[in-house]
N, C-alpha and C positions, 0 to 999 in steps of 0.2 A: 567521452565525458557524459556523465550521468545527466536525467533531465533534472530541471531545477525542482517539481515535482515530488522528485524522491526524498527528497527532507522531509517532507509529510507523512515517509512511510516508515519513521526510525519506533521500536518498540522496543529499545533497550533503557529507557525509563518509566515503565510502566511498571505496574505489581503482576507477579508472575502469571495471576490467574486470568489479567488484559492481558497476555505478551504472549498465553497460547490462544488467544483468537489473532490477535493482529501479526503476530512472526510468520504464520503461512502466507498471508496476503503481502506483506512485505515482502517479502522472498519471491512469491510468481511477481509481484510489480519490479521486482530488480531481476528478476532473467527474462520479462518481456521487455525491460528498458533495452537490456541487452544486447536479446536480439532481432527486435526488429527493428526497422529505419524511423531516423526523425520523420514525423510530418502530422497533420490534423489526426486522422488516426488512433495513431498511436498514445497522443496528447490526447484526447476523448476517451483512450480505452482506460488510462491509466487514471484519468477523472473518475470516472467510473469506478476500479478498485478501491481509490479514496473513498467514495464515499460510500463504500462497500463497508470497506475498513471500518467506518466511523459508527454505520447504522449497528454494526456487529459487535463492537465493544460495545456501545448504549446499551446492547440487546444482554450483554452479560451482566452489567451492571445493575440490569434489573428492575 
């Protein structure tokens, strides 16, 4: 089961030209969901991509 996390990394409502900065980061945060094990970790790393995610679309947006 996915973490709950992962709804925060959907970019298939975005405008195409957000959905190629956020689809890569979505995609590494969905195959490190994958596979590595629950636990604080992993839940901090994937914080982390978020708000990777987030500073990087503002960053397009411009």
């Amino acid at each position: 089961m996915a973490s709950p996390i992962m709804k925060h990394f959907a970019y298939e409502h975005l405008p195409a030209h957000l959905q190629e900065v956020s689809k890569p980061i979505g995609e590494l945060a969905r195959q490190m969901d994958e596979a590595l094990p629950d636990g604080a970790e992993k839940s901090a790393g994937l914080r982390k991509l978020l708000e990777a995610n987030d500073c990087l679309v503002r960053a397009r947006l411009g």
